[in-house]
TILO-632440 format. One record per residue: residue number from 0; x, y, z of N, C-alpha, C in turn. Coordinates in pm, 1 decimal. Layout:
REM TILO-632440
VEXDREN   nr       n_x       n_y       n_z      ca_x      ca_y      ca_z       c_x       c_y       c_z
VEXDREN  NUM         X         Y         Z         X         Y         Z         X         Y         Z
...
***
This chain:
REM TILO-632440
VEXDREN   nr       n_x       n_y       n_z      ca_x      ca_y      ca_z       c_x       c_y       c_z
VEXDREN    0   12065.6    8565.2   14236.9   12202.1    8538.6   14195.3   12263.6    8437.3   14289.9
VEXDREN    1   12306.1    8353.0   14259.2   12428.4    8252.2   14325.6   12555.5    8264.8   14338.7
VEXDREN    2   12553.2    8260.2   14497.1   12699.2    8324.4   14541.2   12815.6    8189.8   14492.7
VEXDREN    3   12754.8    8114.1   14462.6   12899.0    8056.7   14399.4   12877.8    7999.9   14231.8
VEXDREN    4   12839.7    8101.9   14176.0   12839.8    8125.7   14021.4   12931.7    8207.1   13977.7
VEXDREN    5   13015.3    8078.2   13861.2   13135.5    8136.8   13828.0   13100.9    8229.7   13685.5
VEXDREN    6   13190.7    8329.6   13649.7   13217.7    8380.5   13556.9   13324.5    8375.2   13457.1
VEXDREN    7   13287.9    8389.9   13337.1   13436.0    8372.6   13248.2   13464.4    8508.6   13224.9
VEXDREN    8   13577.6    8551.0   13199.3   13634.5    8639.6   13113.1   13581.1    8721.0   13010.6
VEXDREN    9   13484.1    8811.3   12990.0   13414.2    8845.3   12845.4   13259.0    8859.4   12928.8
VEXDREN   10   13245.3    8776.2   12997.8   13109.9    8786.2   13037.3   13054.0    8920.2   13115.1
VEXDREN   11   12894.0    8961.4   13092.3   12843.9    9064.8   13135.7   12855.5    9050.0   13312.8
VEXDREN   12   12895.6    9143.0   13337.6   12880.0    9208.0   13497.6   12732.7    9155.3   13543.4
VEXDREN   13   12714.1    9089.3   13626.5   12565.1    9084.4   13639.1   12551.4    9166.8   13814.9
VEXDREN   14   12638.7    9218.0   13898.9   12602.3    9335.8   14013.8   12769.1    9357.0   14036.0
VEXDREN   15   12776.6    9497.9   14056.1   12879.6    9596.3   14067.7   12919.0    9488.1   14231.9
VEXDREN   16   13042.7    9521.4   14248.9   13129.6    9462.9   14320.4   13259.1    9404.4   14338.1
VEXDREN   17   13363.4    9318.9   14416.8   13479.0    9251.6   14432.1   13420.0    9116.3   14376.2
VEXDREN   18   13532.5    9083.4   14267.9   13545.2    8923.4   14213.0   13680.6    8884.1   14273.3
VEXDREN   19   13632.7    8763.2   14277.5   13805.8    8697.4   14282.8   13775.5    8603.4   14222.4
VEXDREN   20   13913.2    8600.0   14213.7   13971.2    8494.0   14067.9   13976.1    8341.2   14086.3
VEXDREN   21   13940.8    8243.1   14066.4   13929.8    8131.5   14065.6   13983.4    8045.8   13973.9
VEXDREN   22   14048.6    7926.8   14016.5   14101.2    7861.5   13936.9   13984.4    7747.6   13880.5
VEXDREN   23   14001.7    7711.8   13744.4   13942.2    7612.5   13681.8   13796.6    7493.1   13758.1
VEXDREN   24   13831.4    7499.7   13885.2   13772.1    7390.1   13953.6   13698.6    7464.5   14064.2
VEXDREN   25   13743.2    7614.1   14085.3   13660.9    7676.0   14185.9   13740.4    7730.0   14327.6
VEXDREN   26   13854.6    7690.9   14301.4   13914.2    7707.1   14403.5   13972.9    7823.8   14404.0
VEXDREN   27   14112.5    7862.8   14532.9   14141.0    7989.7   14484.1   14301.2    8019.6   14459.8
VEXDREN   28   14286.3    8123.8   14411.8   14428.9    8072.6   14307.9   14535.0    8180.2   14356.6
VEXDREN   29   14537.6    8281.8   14472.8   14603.9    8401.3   14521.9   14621.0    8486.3   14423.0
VEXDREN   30   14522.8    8477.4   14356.1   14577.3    8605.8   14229.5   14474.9    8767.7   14311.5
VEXDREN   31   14471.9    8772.1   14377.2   14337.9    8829.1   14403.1   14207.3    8902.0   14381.2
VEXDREN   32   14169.8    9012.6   14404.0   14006.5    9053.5   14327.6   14019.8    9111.7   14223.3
VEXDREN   33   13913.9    9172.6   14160.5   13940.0    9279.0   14077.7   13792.1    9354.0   14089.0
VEXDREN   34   13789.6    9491.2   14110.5   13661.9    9596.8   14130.8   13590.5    9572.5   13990.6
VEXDREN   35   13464.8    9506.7   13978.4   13366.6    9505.1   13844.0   13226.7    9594.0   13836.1
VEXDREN   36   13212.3    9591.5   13743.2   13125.2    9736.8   13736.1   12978.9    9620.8   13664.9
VEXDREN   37   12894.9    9685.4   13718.1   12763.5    9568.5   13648.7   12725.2    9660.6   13489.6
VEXDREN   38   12687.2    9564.9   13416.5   12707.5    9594.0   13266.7   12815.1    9597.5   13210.8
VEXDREN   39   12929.0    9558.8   13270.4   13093.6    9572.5   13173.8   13102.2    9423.0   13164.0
VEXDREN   40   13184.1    9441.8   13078.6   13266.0    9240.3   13039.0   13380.9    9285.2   13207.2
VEXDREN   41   13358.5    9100.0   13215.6   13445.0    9078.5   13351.8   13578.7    9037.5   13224.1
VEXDREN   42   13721.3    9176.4   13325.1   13837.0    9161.8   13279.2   13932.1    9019.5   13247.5
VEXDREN   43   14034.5    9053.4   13149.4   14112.0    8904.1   13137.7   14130.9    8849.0   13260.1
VEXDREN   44   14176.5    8771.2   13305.0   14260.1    8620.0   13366.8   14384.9    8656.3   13330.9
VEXDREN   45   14476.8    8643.0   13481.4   14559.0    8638.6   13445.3   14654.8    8527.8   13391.5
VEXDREN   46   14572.3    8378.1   13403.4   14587.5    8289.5   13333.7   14512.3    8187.5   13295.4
VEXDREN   47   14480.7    8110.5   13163.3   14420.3    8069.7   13097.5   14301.4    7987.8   13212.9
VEXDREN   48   14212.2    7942.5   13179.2   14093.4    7873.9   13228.6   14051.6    7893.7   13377.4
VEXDREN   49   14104.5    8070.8   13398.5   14049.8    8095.7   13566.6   13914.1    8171.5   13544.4
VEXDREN   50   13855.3    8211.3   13646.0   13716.5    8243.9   13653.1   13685.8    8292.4   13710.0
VEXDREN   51   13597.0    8392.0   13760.3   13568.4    8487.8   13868.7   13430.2    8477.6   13925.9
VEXDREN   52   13420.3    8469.5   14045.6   13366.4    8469.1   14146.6   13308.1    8566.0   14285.9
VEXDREN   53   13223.9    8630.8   14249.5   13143.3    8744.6   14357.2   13148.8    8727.9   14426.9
VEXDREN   54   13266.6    8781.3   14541.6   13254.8    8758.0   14656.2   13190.1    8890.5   14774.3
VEXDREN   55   13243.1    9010.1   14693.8   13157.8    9162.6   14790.7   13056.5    9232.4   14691.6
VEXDREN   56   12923.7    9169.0   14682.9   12901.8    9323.6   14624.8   12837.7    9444.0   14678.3
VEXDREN   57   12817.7    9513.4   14558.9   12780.0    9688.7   14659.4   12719.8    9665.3   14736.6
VEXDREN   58   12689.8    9753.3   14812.8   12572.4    9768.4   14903.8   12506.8    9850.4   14872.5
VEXDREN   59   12532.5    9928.0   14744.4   12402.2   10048.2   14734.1   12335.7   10009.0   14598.7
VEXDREN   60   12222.9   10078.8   14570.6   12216.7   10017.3   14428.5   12241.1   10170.7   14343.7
***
């Protein structure tokens, strides 16, 4: 997995962990994380064309 592979909105969880939210270009947008579960769709944006980004994940499997 690539730690700086973005995610959209809808997309499968690919490892349980902290996302943060990213704006359009990768950057960061102070919206901050949100707890994702691997196998769930990553939650809405809280605004249009942001993206999420793995920054903690578990440590256990």
């Amino acid at each position: 997995m690539s730690k700086n592979k973005l995610y959209k909105p809808g997309e499968k969880v690919p490892r349980s962990g902290q996302a943060e939210i990213v704006g359009p270009r990768g950057g960061k947008t102070g919206e901050g994380e949100r707890t994702v579960v691997k196998g769930e769709p990553f939650p809405p944006t809280p605004k249009p064309g942001q993206q999420y980004k793995i920054v903690d994940p578990t440590k256990h499997k």
